[in-house]
C-alpha atoms as an extended CHARMM CRD file, in Angstrom:
* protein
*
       179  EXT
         1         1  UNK       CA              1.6150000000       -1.5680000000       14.4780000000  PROA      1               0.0000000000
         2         2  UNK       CA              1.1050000000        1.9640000000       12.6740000000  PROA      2               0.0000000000
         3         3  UNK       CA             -2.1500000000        3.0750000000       12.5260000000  PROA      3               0.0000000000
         4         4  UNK       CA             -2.7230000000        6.1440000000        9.8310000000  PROA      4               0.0000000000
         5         5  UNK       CA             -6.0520000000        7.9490000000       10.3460000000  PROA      5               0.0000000000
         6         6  UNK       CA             -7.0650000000        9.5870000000        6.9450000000  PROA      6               0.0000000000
         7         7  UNK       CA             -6.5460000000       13.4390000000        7.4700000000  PROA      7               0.0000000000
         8         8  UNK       CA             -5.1000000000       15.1050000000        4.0540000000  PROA      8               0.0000000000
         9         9  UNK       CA             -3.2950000000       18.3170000000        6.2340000000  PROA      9               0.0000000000
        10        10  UNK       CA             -0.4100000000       15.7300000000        7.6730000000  PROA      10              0.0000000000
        11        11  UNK       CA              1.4720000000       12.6590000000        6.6080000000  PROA      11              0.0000000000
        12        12  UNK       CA              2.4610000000       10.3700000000        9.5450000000  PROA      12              0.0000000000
        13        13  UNK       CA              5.1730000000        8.6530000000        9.2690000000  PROA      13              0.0000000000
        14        14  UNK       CA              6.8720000000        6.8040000000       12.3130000000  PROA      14              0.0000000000
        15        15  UNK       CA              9.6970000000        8.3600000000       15.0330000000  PROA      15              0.0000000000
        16        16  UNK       CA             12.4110000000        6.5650000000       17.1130000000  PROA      16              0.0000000000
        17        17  UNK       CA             10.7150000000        7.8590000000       19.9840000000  PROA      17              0.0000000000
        18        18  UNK       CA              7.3390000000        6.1220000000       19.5090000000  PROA      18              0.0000000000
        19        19  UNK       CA              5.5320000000        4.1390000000       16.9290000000  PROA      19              0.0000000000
        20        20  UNK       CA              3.9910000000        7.3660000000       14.9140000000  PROA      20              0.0000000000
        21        21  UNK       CA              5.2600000000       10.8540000000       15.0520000000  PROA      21              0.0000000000
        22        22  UNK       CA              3.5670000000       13.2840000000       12.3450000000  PROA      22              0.0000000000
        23        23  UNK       CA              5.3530000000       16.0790000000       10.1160000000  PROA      23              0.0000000000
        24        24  UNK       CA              3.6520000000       18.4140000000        8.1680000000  PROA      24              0.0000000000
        25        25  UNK       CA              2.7680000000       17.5610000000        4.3980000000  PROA      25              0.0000000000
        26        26  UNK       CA              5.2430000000       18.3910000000        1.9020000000  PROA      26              0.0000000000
        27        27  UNK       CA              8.5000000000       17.3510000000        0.6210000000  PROA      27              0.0000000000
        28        28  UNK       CA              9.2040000000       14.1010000000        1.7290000000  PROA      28              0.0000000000
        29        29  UNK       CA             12.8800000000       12.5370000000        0.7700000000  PROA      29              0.0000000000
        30        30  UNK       CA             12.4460000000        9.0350000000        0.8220000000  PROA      30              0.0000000000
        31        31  UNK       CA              9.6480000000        6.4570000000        0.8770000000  PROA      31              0.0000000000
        32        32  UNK       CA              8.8540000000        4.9930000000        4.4250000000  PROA      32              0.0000000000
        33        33  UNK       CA              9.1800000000        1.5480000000        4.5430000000  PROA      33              0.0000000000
        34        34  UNK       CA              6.9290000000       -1.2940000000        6.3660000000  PROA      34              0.0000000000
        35        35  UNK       CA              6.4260000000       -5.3220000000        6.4020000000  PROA      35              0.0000000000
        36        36  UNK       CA              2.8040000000       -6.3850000000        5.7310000000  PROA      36              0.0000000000
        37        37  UNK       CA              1.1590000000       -8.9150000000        7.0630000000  PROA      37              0.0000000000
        38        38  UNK       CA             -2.1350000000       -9.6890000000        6.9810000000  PROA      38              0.0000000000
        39        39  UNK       CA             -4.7180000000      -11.5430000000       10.1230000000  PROA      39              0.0000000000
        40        40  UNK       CA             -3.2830000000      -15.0050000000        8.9870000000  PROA      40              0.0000000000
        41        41  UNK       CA              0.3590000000      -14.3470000000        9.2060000000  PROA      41              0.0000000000
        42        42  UNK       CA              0.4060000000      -14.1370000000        5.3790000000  PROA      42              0.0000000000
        43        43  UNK       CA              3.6590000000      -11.4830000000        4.3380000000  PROA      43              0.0000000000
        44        44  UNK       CA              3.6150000000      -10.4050000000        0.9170000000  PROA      44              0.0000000000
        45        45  UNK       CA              6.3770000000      -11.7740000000       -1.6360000000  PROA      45              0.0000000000
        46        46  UNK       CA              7.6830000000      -10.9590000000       -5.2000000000  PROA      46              0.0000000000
        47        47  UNK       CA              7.2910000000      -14.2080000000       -7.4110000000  PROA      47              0.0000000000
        48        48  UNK       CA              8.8390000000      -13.2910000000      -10.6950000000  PROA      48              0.0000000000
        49        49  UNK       CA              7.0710000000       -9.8390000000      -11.2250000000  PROA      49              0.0000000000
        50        50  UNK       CA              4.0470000000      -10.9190000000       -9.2310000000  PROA      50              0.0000000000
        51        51  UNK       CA              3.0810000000      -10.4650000000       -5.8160000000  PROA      51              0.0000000000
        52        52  UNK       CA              2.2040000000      -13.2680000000       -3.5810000000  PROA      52              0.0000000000
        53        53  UNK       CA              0.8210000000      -13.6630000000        0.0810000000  PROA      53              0.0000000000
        54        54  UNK       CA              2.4920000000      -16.1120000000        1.4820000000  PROA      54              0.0000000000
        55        55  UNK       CA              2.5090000000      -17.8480000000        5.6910000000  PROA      55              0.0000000000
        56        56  UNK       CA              5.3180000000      -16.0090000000        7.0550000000  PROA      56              0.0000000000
        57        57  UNK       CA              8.6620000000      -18.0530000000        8.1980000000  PROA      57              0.0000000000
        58        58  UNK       CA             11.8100000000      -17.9760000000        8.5990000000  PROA      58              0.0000000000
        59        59  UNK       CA             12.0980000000      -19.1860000000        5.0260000000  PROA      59              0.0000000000
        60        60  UNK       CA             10.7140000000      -16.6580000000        3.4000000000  PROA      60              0.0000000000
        61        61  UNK       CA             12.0320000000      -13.4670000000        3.1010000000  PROA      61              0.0000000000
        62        62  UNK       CA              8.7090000000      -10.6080000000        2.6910000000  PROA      62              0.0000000000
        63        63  UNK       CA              9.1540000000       -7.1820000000        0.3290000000  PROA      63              0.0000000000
        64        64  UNK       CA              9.2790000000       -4.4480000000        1.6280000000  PROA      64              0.0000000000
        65        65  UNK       CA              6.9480000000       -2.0420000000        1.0890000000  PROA      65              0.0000000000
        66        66  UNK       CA              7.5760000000        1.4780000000        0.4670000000  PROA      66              0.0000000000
        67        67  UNK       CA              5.0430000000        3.9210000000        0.8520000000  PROA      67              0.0000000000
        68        68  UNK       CA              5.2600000000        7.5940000000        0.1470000000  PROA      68              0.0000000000
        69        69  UNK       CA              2.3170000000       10.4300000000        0.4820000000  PROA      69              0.0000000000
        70        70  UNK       CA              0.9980000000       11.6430000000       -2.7100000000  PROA      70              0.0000000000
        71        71  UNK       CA              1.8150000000       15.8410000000       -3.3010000000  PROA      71              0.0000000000
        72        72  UNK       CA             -1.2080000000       16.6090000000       -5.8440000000  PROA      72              0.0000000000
        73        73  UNK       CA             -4.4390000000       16.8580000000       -4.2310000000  PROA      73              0.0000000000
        74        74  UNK       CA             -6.6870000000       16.5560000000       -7.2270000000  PROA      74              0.0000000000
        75        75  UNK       CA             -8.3230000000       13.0340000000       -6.3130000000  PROA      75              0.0000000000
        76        76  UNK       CA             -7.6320000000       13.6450000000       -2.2380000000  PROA      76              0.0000000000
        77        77  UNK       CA            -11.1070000000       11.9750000000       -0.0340000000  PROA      77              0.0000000000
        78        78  UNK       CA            -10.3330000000       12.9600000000        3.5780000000  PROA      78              0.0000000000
        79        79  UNK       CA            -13.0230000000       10.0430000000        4.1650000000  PROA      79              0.0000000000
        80        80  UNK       CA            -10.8140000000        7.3090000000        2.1770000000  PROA      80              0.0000000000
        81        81  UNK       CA             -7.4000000000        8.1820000000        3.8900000000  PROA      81              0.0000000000
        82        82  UNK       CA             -4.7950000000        9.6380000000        2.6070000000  PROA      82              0.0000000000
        83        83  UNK       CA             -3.1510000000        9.4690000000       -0.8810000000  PROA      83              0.0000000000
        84        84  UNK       CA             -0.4790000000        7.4870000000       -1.3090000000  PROA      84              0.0000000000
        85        85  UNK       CA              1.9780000000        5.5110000000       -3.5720000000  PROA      85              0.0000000000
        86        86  UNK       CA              3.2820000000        2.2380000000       -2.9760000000  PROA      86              0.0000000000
        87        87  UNK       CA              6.3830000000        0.5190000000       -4.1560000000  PROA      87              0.0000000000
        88        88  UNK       CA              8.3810000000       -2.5970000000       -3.2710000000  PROA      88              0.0000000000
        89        89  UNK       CA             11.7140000000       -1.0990000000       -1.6370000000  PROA      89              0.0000000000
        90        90  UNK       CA             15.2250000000       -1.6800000000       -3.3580000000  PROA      90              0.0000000000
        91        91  UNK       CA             13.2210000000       -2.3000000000       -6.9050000000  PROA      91              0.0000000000
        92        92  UNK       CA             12.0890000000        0.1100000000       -9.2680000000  PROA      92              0.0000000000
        93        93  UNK       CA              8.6130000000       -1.7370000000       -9.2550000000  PROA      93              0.0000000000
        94        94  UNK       CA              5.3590000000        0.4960000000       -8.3200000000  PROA      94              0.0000000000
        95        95  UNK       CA              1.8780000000       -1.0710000000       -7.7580000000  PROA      95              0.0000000000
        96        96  UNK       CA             -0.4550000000       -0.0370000000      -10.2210000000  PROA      96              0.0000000000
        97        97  UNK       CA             -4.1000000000       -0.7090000000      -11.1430000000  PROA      97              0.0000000000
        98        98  UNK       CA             -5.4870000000       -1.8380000000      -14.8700000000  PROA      98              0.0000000000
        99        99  UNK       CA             -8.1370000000       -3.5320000000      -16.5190000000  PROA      99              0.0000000000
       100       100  UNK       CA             -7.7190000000       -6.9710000000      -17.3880000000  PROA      100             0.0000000000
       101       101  UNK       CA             -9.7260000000       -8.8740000000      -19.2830000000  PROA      101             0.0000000000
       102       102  UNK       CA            -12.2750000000       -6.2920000000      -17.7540000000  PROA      102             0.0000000000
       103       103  UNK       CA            -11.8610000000       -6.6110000000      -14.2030000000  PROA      103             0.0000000000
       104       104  UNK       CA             -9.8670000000       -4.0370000000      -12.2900000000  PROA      104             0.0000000000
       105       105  UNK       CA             -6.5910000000       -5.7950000000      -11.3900000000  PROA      105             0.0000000000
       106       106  UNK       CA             -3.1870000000       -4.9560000000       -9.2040000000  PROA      106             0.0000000000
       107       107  UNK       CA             -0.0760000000       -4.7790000000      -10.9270000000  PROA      107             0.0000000000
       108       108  UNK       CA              3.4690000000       -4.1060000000      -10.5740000000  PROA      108             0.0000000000
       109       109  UNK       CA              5.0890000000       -1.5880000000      -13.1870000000  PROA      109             0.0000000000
       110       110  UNK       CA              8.4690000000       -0.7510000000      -13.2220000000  PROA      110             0.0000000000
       111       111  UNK       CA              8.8090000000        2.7900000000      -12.1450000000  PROA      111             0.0000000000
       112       112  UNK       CA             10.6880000000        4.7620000000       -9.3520000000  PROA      112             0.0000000000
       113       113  UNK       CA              8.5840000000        5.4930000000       -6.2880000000  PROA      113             0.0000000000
       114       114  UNK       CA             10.3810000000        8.6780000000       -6.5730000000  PROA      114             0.0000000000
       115       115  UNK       CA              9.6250000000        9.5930000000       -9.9530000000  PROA      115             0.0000000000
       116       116  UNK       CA              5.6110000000        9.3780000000       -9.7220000000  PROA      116             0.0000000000
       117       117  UNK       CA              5.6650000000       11.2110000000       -6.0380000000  PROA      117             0.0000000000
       118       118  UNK       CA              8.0920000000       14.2650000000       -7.8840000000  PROA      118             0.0000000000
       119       119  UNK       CA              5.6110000000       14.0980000000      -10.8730000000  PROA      119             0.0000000000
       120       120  UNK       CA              3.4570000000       17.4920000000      -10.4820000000  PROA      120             0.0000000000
       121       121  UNK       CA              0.3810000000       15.6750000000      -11.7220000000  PROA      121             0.0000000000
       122       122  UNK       CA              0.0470000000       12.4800000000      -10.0970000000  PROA      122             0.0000000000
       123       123  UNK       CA             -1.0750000000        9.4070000000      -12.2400000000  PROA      123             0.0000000000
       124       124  UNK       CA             -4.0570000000        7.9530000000      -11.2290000000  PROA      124             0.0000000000
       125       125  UNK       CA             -3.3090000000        4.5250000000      -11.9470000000  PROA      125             0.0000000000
       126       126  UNK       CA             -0.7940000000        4.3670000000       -8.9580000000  PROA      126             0.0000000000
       127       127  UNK       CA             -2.6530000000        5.9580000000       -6.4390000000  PROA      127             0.0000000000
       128       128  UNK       CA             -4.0060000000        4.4940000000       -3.3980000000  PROA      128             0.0000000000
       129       129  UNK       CA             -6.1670000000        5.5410000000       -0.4850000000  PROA      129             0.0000000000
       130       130  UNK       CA             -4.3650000000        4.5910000000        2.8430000000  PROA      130             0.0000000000
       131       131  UNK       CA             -6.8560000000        4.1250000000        5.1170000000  PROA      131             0.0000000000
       132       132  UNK       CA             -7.5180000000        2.5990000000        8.9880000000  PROA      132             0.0000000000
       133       133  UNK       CA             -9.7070000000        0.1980000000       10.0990000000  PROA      133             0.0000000000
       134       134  UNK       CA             -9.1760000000       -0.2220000000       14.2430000000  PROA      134             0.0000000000
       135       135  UNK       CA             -5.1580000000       -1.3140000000       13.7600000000  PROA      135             0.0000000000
       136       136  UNK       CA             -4.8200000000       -2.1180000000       10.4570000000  PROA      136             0.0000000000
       137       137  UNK       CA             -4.6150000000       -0.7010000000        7.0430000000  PROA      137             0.0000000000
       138       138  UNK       CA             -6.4380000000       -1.0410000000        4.1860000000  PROA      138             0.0000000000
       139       139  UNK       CA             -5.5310000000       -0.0120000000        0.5080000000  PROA      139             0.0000000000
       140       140  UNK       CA             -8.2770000000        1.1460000000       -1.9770000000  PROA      140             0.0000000000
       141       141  UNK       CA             -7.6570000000        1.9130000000       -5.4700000000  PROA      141             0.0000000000
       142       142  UNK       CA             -8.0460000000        5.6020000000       -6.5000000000  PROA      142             0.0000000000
       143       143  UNK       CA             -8.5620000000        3.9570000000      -10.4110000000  PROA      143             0.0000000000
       144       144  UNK       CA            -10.7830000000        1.8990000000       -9.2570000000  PROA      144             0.0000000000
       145       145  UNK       CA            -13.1660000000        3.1690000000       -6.4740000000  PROA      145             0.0000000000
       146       146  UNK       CA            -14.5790000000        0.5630000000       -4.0660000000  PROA      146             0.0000000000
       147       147  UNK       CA            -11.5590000000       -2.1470000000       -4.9160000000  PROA      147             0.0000000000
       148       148  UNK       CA             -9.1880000000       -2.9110000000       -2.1910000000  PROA      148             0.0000000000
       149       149  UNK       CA             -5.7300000000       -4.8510000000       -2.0680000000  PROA      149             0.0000000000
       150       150  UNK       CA             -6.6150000000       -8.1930000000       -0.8370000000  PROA      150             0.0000000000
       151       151  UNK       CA             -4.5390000000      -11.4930000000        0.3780000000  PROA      151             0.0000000000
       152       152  UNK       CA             -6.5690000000      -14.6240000000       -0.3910000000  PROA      152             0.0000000000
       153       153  UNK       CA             -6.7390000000      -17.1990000000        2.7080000000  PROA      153             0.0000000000
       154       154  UNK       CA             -5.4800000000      -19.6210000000        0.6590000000  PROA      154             0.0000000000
       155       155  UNK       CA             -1.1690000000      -19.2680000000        0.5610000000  PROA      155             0.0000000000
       156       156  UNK       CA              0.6580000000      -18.8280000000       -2.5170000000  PROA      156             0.0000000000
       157       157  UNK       CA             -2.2870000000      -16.8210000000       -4.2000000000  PROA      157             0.0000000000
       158       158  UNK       CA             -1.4720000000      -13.6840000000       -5.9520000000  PROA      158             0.0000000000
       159       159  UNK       CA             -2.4320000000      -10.0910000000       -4.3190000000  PROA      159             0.0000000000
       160       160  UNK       CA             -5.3690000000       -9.0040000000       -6.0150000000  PROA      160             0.0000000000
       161       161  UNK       CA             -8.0830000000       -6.2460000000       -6.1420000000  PROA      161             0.0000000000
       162       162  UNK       CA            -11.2640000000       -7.4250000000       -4.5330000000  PROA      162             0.0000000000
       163       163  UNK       CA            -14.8190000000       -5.1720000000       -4.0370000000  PROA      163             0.0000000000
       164       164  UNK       CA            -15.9250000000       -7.4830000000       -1.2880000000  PROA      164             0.0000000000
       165       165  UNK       CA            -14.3190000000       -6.6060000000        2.0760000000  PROA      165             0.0000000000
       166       166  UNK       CA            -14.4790000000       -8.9650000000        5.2500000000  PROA      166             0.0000000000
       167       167  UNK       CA            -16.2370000000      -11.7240000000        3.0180000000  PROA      167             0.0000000000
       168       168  UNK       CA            -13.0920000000      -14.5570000000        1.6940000000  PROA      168             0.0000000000
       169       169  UNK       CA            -10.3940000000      -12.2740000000        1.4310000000  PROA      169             0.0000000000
       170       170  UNK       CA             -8.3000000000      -10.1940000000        3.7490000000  PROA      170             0.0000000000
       171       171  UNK       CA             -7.9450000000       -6.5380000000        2.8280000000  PROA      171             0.0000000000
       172       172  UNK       CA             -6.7910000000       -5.2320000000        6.0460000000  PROA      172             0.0000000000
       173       173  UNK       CA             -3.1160000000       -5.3360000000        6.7200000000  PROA      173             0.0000000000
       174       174  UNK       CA             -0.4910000000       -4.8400000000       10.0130000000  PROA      174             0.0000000000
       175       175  UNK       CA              2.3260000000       -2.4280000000        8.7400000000  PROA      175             0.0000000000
       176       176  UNK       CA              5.5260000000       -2.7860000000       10.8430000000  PROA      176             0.0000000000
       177       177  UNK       CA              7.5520000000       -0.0590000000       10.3020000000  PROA      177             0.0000000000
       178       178  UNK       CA             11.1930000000       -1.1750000000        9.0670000000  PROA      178             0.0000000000
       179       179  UNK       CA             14.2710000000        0.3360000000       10.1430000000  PROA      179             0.0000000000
């Protein structure tokens, strides 16, 4: 499983030779892309323009994700992990955070990966802090400080934003690097 500790001089991404190799910060030419799966075997899934956790099987087919550092350093928190985008690979669909009906919620916009990481000033809205926790990952909202991607326990529940971590819902994730 990758594991990437929040440092804002180096992006890790993964090498053939072993399961994290680390290059510099700086112009990076494509998205790296992962699986997710969270302590229940739940993968993530587009339904319609919505993402899903469901249990994984050979039934279901998981996005993948795409995850690229972030260039501007305005809203960078060595302490939160790193800045980062996130995207559903082969779709031009971005995850995004906005207010509904008051409460900080994840969304899915469509918008290149590409576009927002070549954008001098980064948008806020898409950002994420890429953090570790032991093996896992964990996703907060730069928006939205304090609210975390989350999978609910209970399958076929959307992805949501959640302030409570290691209560009901799972906000740490396994990222399996995808060929």
């Amino acid at each position: 499983m990758m594991a990437f500790p929040p440092q804002s001089d180096v992006c890790y991404t993964p090498s053939k030779s072993s399961e994290a190799g680390i290059i510099k910060k700086g112009i990076q030419p494509f998205p790296r892309t992962y699986r997710v799966y969270d302590s229940q075997q739940m993968v993530w899934v587009l339904t319609g323009n919505t993402l899903t956790a469901v249990p994984a099987s050979n039934n279901v087919e998981p996005v993948i994700l795409s995850l690229i550092a972030c260039r501007d350093t305005e809203f960078q928190d060595e302490e939160k992990g790193n800045l980062v985008f996130l995207g559903i690979e082969n779709r031009s669909l971005c995850l995004f955070c906005a207010e509904i009906e008051g409460k900080p919620t994840l969304q899915l916009k469509d918008v290149d990966i590409m576009n927002l990481y070549n954008d001098e000033k980064a948008q806020k809205a898409f950002l994420f802090y890429h953090g570790t926790d032991g093996s896992t990952s964990v996703f907060q909202s730069v928006f939205y400080p304090g609210w975390f991607i989350a999978t609910s326990p209970t399958k076929r529940h959307k992805i949501i934003l959640t302030q409570q971590r290691g209560e009901v819902n799972n906000t740490n994730f396994y990222l399996e690097f995808e060929n």
